[in-house]
MIMI-705622 format. One record per residue: x, y, z of N, C-alpha, C in turn; residue in one letter; residue number from 1; chain. Coordinates in Angstrom, 1 decimal, always signed. Layout:
<rs>
<r n_px="X" n_py="Y" n_pz="Z" ca_px="X" ca_py="Y" ca_pz="Z" c_px="X" c_py="Y" c_pz="Z" res="a" n="NUM" chain="A"/>
...
</rs>
This chain:
<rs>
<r n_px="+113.6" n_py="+83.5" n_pz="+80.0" ca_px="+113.2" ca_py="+84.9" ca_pz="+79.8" c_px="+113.7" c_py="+85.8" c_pz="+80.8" res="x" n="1" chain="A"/>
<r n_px="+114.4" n_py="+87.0" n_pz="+80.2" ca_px="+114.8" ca_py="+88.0" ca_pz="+81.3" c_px="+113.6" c_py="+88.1" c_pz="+82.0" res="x" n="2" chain="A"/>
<r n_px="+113.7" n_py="+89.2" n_pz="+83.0" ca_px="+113.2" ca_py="+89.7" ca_pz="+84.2" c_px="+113.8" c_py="+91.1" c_pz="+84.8" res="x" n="3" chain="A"/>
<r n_px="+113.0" n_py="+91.6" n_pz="+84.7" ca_px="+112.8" ca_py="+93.3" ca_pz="+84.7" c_px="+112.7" c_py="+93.4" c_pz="+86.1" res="x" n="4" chain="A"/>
<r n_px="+112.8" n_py="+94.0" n_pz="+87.4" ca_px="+112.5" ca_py="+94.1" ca_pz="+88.7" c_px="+112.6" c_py="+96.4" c_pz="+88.8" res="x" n="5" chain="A"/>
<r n_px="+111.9" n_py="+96.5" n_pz="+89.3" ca_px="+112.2" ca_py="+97.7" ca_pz="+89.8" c_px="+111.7" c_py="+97.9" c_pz="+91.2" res="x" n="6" chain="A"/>
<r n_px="+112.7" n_py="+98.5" n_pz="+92.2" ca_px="+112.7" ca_py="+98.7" ca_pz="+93.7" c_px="+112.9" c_py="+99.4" c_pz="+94.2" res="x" n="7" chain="A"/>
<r n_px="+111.7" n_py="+100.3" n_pz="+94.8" ca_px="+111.4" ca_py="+101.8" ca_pz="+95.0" c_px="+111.6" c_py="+101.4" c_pz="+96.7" res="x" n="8" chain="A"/>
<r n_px="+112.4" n_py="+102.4" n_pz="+97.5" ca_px="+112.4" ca_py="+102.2" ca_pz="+98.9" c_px="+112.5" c_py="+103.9" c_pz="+99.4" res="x" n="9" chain="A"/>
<r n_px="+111.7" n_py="+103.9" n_pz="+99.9" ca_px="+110.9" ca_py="+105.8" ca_pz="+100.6" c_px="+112.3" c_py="+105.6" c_pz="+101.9" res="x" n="10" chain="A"/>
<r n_px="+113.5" n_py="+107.1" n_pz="+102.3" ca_px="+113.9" ca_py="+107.1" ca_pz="+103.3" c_px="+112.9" c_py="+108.3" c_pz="+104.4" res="x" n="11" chain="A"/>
<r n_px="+113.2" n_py="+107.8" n_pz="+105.5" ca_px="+112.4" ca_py="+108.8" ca_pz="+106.1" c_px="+113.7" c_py="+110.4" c_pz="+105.7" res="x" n="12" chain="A"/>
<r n_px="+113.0" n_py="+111.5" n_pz="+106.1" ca_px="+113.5" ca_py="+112.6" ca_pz="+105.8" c_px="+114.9" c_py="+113.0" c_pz="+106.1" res="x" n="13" chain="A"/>
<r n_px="+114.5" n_py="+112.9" n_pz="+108.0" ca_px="+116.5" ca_py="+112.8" ca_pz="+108.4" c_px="+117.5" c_py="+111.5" c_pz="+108.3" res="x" n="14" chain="A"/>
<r n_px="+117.1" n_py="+110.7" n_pz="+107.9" ca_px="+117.7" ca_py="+109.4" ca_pz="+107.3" c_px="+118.2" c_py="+109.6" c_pz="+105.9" res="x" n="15" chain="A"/>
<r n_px="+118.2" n_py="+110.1" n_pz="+105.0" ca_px="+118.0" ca_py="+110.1" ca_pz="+103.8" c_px="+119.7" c_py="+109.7" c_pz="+103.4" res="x" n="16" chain="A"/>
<r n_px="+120.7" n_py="+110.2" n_pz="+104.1" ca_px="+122.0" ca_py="+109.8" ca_pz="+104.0" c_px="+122.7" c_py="+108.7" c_pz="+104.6" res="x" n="17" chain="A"/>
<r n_px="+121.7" n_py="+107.9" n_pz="+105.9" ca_px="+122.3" ca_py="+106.7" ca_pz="+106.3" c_px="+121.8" c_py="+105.7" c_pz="+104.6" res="x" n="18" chain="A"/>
<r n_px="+120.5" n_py="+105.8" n_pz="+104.4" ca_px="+120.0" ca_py="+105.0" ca_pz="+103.7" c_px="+120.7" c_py="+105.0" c_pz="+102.2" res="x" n="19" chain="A"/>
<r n_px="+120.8" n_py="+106.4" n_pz="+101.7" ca_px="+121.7" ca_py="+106.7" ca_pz="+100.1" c_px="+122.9" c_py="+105.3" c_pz="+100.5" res="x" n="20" chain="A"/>
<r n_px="+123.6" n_py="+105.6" n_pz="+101.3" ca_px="+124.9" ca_py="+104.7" ca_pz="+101.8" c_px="+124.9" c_py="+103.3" c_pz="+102.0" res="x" n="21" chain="A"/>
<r n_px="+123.9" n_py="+102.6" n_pz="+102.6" ca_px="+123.2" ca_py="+101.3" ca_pz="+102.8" c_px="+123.1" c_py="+101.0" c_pz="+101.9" res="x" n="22" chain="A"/>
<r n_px="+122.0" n_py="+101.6" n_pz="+100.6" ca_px="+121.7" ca_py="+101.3" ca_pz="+99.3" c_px="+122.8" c_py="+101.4" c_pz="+98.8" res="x" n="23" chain="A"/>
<r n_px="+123.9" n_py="+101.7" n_pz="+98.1" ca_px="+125.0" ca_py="+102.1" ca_pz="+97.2" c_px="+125.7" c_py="+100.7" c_pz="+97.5" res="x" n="24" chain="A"/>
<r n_px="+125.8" n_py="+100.1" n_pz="+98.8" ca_px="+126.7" ca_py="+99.2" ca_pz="+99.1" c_px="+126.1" c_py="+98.2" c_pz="+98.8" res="x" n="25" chain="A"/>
<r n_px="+124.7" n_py="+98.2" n_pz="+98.6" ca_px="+124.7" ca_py="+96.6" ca_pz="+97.5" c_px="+124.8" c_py="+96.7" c_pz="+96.3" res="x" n="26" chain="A"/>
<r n_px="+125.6" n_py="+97.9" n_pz="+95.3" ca_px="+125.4" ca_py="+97.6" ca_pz="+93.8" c_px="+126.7" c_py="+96.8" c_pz="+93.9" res="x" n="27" chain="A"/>
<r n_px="+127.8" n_py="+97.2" n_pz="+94.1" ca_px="+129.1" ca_py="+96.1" ca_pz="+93.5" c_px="+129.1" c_py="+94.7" c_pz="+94.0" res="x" n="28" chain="A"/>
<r n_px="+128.3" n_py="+94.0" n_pz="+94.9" ca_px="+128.5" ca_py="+92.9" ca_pz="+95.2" c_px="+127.3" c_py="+92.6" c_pz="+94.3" res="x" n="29" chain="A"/>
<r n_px="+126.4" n_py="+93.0" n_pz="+94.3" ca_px="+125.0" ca_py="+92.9" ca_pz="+92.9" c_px="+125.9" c_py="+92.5" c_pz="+91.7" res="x" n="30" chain="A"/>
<r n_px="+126.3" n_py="+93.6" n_pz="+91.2" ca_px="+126.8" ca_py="+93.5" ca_pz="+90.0" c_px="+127.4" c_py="+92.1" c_pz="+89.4" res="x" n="31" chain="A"/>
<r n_px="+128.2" n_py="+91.8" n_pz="+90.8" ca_px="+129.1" ca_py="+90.7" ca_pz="+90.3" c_px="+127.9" c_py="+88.9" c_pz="+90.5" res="x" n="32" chain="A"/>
<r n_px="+127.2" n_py="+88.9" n_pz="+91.1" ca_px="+126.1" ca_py="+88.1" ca_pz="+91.2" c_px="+126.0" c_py="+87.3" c_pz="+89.4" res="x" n="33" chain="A"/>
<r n_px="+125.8" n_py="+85.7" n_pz="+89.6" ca_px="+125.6" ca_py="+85.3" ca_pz="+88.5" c_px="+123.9" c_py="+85.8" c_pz="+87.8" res="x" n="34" chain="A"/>
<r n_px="+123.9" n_py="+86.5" n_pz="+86.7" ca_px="+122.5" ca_py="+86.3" ca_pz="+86.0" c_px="+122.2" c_py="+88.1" c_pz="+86.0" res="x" n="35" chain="A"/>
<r n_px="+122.9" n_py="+88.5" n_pz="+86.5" ca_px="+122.7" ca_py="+90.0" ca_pz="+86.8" c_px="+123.3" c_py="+90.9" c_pz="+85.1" res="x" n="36" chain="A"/>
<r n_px="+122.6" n_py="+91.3" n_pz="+85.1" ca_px="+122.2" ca_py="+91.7" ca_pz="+83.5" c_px="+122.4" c_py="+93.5" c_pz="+83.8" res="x" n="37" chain="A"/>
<r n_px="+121.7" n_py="+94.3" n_pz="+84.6" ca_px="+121.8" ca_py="+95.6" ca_pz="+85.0" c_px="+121.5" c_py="+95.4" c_pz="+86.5" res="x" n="38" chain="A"/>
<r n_px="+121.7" n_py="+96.3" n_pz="+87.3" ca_px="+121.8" ca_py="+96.8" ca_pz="+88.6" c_px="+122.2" c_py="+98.2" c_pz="+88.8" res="x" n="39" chain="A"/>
<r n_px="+121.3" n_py="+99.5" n_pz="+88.8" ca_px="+121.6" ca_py="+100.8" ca_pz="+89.1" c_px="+120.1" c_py="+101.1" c_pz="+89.9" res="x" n="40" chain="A"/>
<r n_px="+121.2" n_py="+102.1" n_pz="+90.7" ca_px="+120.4" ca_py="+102.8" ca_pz="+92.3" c_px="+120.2" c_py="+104.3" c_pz="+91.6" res="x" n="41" chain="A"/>
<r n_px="+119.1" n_py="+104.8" n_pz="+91.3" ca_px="+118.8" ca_py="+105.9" ca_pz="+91.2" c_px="+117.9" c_py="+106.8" c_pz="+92.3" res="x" n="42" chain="A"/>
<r n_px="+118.4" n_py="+108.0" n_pz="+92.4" ca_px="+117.4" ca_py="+109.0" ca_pz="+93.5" c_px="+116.7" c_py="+109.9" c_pz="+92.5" res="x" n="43" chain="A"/>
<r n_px="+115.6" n_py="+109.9" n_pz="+93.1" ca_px="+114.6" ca_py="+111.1" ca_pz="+92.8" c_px="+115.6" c_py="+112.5" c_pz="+92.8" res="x" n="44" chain="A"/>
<r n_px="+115.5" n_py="+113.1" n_pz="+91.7" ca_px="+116.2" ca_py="+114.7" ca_pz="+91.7" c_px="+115.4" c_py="+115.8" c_pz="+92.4" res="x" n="45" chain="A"/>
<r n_px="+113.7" n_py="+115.5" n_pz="+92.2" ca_px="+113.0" ca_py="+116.5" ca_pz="+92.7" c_px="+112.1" c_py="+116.0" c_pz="+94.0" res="x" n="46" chain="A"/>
<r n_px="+112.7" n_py="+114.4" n_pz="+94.8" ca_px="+112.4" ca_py="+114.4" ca_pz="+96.1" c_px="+113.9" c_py="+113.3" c_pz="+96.7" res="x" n="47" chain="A"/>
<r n_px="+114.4" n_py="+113.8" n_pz="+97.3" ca_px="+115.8" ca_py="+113.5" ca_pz="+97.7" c_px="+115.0" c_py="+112.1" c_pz="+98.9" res="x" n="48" chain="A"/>
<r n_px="+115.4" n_py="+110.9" n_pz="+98.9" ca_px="+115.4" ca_py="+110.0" ca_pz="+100.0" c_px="+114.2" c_py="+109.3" c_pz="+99.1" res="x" n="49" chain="A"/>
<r n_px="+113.9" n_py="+109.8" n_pz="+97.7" ca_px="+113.1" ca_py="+108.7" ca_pz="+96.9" c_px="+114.3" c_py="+107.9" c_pz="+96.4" res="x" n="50" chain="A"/>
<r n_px="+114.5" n_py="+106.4" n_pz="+96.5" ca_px="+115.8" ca_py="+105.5" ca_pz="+95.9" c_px="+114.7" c_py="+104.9" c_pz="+95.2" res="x" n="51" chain="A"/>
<r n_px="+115.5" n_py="+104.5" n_pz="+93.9" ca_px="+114.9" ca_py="+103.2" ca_pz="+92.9" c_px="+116.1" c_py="+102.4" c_pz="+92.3" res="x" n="52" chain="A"/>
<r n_px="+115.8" n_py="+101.1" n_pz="+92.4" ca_px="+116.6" ca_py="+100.6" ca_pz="+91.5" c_px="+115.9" c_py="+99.8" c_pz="+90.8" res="x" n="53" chain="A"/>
<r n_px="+116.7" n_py="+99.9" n_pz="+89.4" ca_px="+116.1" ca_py="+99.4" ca_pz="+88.5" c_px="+117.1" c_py="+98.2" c_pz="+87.8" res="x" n="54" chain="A"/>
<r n_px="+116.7" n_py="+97.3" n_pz="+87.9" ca_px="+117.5" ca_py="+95.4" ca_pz="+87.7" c_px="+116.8" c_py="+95.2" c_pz="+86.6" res="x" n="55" chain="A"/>
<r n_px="+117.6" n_py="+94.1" n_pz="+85.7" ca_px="+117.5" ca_py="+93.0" ca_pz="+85.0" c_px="+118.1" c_py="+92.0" c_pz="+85.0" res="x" n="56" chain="A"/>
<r n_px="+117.5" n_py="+91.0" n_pz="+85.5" ca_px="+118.2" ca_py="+89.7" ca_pz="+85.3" c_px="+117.7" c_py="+88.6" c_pz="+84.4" res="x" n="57" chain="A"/>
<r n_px="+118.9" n_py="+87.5" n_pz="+84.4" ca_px="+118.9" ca_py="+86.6" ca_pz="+83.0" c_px="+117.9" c_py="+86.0" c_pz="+83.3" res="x" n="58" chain="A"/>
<r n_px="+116.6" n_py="+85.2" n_pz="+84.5" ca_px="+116.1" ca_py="+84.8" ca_pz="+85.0" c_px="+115.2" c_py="+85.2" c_pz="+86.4" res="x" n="59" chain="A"/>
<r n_px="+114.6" n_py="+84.9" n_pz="+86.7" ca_px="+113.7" ca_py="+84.0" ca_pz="+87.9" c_px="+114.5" c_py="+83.8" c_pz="+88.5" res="x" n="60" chain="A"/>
<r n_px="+115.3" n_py="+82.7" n_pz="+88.4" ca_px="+116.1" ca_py="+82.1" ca_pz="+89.8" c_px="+117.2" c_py="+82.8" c_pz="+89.5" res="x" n="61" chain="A"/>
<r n_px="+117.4" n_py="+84.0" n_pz="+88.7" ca_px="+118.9" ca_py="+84.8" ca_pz="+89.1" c_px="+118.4" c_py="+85.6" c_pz="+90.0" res="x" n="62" chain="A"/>
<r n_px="+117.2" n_py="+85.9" n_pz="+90.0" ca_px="+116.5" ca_py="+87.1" ca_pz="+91.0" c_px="+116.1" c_py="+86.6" c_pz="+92.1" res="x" n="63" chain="A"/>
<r n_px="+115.7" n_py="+85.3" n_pz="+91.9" ca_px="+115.2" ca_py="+84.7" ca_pz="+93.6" c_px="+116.5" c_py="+84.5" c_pz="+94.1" res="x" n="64" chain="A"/>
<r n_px="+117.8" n_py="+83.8" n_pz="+93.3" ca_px="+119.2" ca_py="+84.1" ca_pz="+94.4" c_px="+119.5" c_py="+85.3" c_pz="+95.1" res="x" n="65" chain="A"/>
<r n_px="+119.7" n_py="+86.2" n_pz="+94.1" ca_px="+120.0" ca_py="+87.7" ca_pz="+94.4" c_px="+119.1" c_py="+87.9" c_pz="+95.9" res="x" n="66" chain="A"/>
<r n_px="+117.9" n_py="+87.6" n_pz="+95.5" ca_px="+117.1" ca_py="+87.9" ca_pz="+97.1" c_px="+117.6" c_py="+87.1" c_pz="+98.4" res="x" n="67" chain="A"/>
<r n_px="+117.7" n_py="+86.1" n_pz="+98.3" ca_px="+119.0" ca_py="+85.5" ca_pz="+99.0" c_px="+120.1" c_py="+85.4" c_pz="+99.7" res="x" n="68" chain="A"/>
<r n_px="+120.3" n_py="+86.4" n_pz="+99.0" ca_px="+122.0" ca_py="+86.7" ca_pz="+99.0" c_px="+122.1" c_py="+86.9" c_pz="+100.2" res="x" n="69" chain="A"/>
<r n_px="+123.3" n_py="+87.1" n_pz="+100.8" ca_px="+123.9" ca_py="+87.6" ca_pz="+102.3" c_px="+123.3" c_py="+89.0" c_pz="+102.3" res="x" n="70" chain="A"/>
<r n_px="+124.3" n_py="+89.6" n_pz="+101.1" ca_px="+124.2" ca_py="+91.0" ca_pz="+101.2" c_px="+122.9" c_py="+91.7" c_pz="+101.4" res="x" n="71" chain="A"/>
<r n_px="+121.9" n_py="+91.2" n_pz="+100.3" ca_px="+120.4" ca_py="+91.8" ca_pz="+100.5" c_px="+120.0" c_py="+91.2" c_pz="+102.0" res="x" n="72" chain="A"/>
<r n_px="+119.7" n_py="+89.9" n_pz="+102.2" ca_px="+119.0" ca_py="+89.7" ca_pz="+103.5" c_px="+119.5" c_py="+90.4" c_pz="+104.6" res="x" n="73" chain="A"/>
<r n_px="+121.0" n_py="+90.4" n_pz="+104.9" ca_px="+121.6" ca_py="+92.0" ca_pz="+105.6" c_px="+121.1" c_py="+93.3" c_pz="+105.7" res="x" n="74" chain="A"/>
<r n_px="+120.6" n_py="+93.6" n_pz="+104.9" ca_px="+120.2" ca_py="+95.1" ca_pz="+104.5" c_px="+118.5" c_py="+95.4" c_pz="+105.0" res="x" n="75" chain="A"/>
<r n_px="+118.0" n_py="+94.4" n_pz="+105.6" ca_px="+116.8" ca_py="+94.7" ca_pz="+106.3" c_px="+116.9" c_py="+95.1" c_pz="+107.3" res="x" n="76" chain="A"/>
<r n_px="+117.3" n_py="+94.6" n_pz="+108.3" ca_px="+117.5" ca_py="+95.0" ca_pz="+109.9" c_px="+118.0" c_py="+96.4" c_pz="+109.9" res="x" n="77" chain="A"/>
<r n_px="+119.4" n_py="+96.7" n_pz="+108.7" ca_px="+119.9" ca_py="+97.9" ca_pz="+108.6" c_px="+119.1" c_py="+99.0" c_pz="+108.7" res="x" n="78" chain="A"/>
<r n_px="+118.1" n_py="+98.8" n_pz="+107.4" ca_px="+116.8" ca_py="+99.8" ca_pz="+106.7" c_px="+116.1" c_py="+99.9" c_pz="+107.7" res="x" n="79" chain="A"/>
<r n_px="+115.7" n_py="+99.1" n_pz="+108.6" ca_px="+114.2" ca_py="+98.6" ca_pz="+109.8" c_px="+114.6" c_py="+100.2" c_pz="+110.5" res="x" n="80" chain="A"/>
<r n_px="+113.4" n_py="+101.2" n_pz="+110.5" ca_px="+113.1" ca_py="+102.5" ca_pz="+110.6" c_px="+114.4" c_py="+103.7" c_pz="+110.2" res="x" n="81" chain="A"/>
<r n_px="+114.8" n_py="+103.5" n_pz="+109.2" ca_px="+115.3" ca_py="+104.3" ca_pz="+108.5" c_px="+114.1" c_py="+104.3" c_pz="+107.0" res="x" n="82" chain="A"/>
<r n_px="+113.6" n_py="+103.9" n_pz="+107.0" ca_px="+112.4" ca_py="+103.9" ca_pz="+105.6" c_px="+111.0" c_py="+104.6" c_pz="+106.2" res="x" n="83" chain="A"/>
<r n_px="+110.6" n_py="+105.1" n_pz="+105.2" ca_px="+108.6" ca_py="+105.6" ca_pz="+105.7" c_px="+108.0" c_py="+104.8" c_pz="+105.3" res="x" n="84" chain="A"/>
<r n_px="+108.7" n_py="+103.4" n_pz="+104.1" ca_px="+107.3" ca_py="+102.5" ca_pz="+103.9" c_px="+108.3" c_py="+101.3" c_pz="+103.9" res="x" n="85" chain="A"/>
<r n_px="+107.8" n_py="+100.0" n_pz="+103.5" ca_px="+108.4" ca_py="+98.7" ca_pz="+103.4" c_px="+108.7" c_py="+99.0" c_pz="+101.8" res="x" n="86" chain="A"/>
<r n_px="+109.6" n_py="+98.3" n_pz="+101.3" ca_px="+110.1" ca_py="+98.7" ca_pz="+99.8" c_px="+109.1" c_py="+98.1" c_pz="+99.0" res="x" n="87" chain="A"/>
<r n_px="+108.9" n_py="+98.3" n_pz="+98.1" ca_px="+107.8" ca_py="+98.3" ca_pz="+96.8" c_px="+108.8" c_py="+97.7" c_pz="+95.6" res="x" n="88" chain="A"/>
<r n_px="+108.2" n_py="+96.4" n_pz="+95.5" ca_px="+109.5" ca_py="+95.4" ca_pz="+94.8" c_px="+108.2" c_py="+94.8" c_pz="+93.6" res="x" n="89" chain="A"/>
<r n_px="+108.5" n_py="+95.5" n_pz="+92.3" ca_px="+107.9" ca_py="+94.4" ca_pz="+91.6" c_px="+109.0" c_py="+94.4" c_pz="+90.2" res="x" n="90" chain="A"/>
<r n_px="+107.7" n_py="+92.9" n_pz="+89.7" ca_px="+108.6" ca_py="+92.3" ca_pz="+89.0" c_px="+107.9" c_py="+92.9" c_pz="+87.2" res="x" n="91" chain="A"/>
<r n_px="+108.7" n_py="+92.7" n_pz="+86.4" ca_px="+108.2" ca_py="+93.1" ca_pz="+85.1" c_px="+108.9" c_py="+92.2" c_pz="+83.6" res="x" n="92" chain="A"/>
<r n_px="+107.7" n_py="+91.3" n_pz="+82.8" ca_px="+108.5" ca_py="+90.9" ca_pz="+81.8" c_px="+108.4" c_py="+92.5" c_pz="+80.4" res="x" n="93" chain="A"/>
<r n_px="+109.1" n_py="+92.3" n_pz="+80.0" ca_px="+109.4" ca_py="+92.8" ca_pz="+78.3" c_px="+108.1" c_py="+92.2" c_pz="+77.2" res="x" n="94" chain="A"/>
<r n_px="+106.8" n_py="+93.0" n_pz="+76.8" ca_px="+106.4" ca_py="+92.8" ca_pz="+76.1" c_px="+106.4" c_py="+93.4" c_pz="+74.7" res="x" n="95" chain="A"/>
<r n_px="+106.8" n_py="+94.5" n_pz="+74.5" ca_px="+107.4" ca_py="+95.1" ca_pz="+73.1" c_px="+108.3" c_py="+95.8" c_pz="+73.6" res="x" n="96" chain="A"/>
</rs>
């Protein structure tokens, strides 16, 4: 069964352009990831340093890799106080 993920990460205010940059550089190694179905980073229009991304993968364990990955596990230390909250990661099946 697919798997729907959406991942909302808050930048703090004067951060808002290290973090846009951080986040952008994991879509093309995402993309290419086995099981990865969609992968797009969207920003809030009417609050700038709101990021979401919104995933689908073929699976569970395409998404428990993905979290795995070099790239993602990298990207914490990065974020560590450039964000106002810890990212807000959930997961969602397709019911109609």
């Amino acid at each position: 069964m697919r798997l729907r993920v959406v991942a909302r990460i808050q930048a703090k205010p004067d951060k808002i352009g290290e973090v846009r940059e951080l986040l952008r550089s994991l879509v093309p190694p995402t993309r290419k990831e086995p099981g990865c179905i969609t992968y797009e980073l969207l920003e809030n229009s009417n609050e700038p340093g709101d990021f979401t991304f919104v995933e689908e993968w073929a699976s569970d364990s395409a998404f428990e890799a993905h979290a795995a990955s070099d790239h993602i596990r990298a990207i914490g230390p990065k974020l560590n106080g450039l964000t106002s909250t810890l990212p807000d990661i959930r997961r969602y099946v397709l019911l109609a």
